[in-house]
C-alpha positions in Angstrom: 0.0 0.0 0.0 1.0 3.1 -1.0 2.4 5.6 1.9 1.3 9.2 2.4 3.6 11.4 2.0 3.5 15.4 3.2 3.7 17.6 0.6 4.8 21.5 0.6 2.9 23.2 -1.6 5.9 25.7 -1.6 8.6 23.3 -3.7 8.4 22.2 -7.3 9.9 19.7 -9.0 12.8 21.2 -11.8 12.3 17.9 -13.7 8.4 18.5 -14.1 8.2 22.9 -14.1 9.2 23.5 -17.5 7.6 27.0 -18.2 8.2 27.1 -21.6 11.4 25.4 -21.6 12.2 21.8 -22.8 12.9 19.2 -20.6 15.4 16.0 -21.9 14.4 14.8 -25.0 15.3 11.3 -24.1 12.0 11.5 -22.3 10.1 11.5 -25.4 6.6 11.7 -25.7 6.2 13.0 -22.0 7.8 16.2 -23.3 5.2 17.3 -25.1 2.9 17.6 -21.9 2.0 21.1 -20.5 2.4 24.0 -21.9 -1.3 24.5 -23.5 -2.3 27.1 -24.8 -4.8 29.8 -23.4 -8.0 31.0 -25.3 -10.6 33.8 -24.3 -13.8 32.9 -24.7 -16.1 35.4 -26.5 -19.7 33.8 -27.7 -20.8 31.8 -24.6 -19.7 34.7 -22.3 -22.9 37.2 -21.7 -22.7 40.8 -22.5 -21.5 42.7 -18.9 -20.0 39.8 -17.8 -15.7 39.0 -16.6 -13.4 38.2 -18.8 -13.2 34.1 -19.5 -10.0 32.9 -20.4 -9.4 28.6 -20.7 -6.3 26.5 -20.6 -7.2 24.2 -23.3 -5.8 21.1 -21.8 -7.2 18.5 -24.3 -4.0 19.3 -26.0 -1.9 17.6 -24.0 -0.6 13.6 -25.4 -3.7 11.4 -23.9 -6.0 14.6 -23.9 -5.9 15.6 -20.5 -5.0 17.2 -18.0 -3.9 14.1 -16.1 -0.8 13.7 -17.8 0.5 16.4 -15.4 0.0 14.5 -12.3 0.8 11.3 -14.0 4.0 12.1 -14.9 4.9 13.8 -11.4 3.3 10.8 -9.3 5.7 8.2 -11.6 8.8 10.6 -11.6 8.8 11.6 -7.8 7.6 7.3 -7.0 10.8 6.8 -9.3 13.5 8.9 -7.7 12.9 7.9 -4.0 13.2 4.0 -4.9 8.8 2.8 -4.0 8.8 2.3 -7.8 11.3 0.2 -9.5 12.4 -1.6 -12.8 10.1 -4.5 -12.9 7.5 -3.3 -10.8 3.3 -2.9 -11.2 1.7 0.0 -10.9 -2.2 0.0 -9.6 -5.1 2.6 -9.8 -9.0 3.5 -9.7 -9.7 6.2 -12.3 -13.0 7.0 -14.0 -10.3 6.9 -17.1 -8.5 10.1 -17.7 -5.7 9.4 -15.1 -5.9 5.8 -16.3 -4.9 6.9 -19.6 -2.1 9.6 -18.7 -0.6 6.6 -16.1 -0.8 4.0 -19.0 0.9 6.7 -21.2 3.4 7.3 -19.1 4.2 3.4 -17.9 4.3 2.4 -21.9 7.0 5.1 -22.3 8.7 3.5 -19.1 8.1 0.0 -19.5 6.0 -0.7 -16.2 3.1 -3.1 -16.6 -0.2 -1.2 -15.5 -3.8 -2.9 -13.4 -6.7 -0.3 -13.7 -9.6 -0.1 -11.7 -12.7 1.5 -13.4 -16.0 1.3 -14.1 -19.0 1.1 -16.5 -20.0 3.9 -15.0 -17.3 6.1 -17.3 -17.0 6.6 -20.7 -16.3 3.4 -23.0 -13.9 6.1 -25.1 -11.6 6.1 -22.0 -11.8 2.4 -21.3 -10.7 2.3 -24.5 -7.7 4.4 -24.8 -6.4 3.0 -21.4 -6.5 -0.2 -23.1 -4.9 1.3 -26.3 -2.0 2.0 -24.2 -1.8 -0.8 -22.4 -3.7 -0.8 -19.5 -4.9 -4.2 -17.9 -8.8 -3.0 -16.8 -10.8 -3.9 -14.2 -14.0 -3.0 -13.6 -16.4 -2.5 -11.1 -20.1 -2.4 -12.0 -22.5 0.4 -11.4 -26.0 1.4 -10.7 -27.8 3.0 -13.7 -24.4 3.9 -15.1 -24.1 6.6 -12.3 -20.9 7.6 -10.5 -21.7 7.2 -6.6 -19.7 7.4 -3.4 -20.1 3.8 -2.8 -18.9 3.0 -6.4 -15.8 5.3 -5.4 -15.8 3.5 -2.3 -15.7 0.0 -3.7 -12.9 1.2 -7.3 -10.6 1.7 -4.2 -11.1 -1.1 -2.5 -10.3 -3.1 -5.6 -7.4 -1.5 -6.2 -5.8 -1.6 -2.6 -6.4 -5.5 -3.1 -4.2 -5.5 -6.0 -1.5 -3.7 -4.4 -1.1 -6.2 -1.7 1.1 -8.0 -4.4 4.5 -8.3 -4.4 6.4 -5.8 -6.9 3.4 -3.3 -6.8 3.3 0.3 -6.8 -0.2 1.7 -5.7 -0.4 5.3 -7.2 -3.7 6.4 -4.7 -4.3 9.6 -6.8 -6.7 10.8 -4.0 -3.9 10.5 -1.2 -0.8 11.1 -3.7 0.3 14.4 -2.8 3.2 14.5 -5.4 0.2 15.0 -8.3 0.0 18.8 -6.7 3.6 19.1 -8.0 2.2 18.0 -11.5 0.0 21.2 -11.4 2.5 23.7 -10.5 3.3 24.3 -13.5 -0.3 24.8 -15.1 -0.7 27.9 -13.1 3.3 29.2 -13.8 1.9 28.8 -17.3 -1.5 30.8 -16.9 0.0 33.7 -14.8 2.7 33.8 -18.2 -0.2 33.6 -21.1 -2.2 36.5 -19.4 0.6 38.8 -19.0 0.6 38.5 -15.0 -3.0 39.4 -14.6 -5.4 37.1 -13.2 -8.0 38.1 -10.4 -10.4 34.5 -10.0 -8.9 31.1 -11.0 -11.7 28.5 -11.1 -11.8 24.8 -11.1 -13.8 21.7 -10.3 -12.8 19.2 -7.2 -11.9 15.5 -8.0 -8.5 15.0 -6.2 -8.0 18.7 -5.5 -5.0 18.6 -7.0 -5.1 20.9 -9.9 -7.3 23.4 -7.4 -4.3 22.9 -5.2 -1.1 22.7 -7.5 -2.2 25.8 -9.8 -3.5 27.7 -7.0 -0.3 27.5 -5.3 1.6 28.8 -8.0 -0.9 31.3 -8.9 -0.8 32.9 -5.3 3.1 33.5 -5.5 2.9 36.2 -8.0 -0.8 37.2 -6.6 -1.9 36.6 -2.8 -5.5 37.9 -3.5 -6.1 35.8 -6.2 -10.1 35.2 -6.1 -9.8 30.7 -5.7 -13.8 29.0 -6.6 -14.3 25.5 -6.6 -16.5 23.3 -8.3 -18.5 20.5 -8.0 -22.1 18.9 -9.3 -25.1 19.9 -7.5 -26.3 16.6 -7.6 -23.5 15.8 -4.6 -22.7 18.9 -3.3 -20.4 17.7 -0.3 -18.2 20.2 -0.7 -21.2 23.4 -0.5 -22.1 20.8 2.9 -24.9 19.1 1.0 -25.6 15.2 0.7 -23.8 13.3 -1.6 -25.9 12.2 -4.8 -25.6 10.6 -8.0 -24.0 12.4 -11.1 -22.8 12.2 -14.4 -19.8 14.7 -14.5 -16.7 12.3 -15.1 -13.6 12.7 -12.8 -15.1 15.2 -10.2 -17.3 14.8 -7.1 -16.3 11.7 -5.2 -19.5 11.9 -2.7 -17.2 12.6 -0.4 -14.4 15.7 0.7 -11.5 14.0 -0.8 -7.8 14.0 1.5 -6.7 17.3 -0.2 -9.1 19.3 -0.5 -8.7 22.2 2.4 -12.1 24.1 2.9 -9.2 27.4 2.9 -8.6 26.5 -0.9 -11.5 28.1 -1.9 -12.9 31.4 -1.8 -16.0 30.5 -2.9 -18.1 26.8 -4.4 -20.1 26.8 -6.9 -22.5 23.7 -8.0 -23.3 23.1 -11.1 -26.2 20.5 -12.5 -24.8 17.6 -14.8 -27.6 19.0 -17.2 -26.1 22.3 -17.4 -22.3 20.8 -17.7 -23.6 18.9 -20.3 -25.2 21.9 -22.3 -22.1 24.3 -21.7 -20.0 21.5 -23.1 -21.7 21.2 -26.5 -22.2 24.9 -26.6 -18.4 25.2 -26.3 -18.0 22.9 -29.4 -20.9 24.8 -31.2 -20.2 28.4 -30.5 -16.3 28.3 -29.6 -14.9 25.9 -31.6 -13.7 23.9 -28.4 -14.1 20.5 -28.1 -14.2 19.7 -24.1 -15.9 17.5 -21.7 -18.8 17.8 -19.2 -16.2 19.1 -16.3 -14.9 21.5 -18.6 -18.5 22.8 -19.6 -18.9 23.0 -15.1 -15.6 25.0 -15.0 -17.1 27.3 -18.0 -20.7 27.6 -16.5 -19.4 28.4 -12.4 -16.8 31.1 -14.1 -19.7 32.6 -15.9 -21.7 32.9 -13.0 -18.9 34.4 -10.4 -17.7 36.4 -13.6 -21.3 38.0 -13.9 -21.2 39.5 -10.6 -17.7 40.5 -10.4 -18.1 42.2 -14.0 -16.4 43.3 -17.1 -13.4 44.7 -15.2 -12.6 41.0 -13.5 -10.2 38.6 -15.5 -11.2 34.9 -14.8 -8.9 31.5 -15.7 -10.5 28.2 -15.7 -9.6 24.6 -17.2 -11.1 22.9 -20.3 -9.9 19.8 -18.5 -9.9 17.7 -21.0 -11.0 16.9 -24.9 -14.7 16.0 -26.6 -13.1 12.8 -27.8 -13.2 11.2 -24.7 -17.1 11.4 -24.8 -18.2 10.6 -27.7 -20.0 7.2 -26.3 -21.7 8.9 -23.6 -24.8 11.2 -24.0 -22.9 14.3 -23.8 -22.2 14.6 -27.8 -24.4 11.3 -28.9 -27.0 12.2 -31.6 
């Protein structure tokens, strides 16, 4: 099992922050993650309303995000000696982790065990398996994402890393992912030219909340931080936890790193809504995101209507359209 480590949100890893420079190209493929690009949005945003910009972070090698953590989580597991030559490595991911750790362990010839569901798109079960990935997975009820199908993904997993030779990644305790994220919001405060008032994002891991934030807050203390989450399971607003459809956020339950002093402010959005802002970002924008992404969009629009045309905002397209094309997000 996997052990917890500390993590000061202070430090970043030289190997991972990369702020425009290139890391070793014997790594590859992994250098080509980060550094995405920033877009303002201008037809979904209402008249009188903040500025919008979004780090399009679909661009990244498997689509995601999560190639920033995954990379950090393997690296840092790497250079202290709990993962070596030879050896397993074991999650539970809804898929988009799944996919940046099976990435990553192809490029560095570890064997992968994932623990998913049905409950997540078939698009990501399939890429992790294009990469890879051995899957696992743990049926659902109705095809909705629960705290008890959390509950019983981990489980699973911590069962297969009993084995010998096994490296249990635990992305919900893994405080080396907030490293991953470090240097997302290095890259943000850079592409706006050192002005951002409100950085927004939705809660899975905390993580990205946490790793960009952290950055973010160097060059500006008062940065404005709002989390998201569905409204459906609105733990984090002190609601009941419920069933949703928004893919990789809202566990049912505070996860380990999320720190109610994160945020300034939570905003829940409706899976329905997600959905909608998601296709409307394909229609009117040109960007191709999933239901998260159309959340982040959606929360920023409604802090940024209050705060005005004089507030800049930052959120995350977390990820890209093509890794819902099965579900009902973008089905016809």
């Amino acid at each position: 099992m996997t052990a917890v480590r500390p993590v000061d949100d202070r430090s970043v890893d030289k190997g991972i922050e990369r702020t425009g420079q290139i890391m070793d190209m014997g790594d590859g493929v992994l250098t080509a993650i980060g550094n995405t690009p920033l877009v303002r949005l201008r037809r979904v945003v209402p008249a009188g309303c903040a500025e919008i910009f979004v780090k399009v972070e679909g661009q990244n090698p498997t689509g995601s995000m999560k190639d920033r953590m995954a990379q950090a989580m393997i690296a840092r597991a790497e250079g202290d000696g709990r993962l070596r030559p030879g050896d397993t490595v074991v999650e539970y991911t809804g898929g988009s982790t799944g996919a940046s750790l099976a990435l990553v362990c192809a490029v560095k010839g570890y064997r992968l065990r994932i623990v998913s569901s049905d409950a997540f798109s078939e698009d990501k079960l399939l890429q992790m398996a294009a990469f890879g990935a051995e899957l696992s997975l743990v049926p659902s009820e109705g095809g909705m994402i629960t705290k008890a199908l959390i509950r019983r993904m981990i489980e699973t997993a911590e069962g297969f890393s009993r084995q010998p030779g096994t490296y249990w990644t635990n992305q919900l305790d893994n405080t080396d992912s907030v490293a991953g994220y470090h240097p997302m919001g290095e890259e943000i405060w850079e592409q706006t030219g050192g002005r951002v008032d409100v950085f927004v994002q939705s809660v899975g891991t905390a993580a990205s909340l946490r790793g960009a934030t952290t950055a973010l807050k160097r060059h500006r203390p008062e940065l404005r931080v709002v989390a998201v989450e569905p409204a459906e399971s609105a733990v984090l607003s002190g609601g009941r936890p419920g069933a949703h459809r928004i893919e990789g956020i809202g566990i049912g339950y505070p996860p380990p790193m999320w720190d109610p002093a994160l945020a300034d402010e939570i905003v829940p959005i409706a899976t329905a809504d997600a959905e909608e802002m998601a296709r409307r970002l394909a229609r009117e924008e040109g960007l191709f995101a999933g239901t998260s992404s159309g959340a982040n969009v959606l929360a920023a629009i409604r802090v940024g209507q209050r705060l005005g045309p004089a507030t800049r905002i930052a959120t995350l397209l977390v990820d890209s359209g093509l890794k819902y094309l099965s579900t009902d997000v973008y089905r016809c």
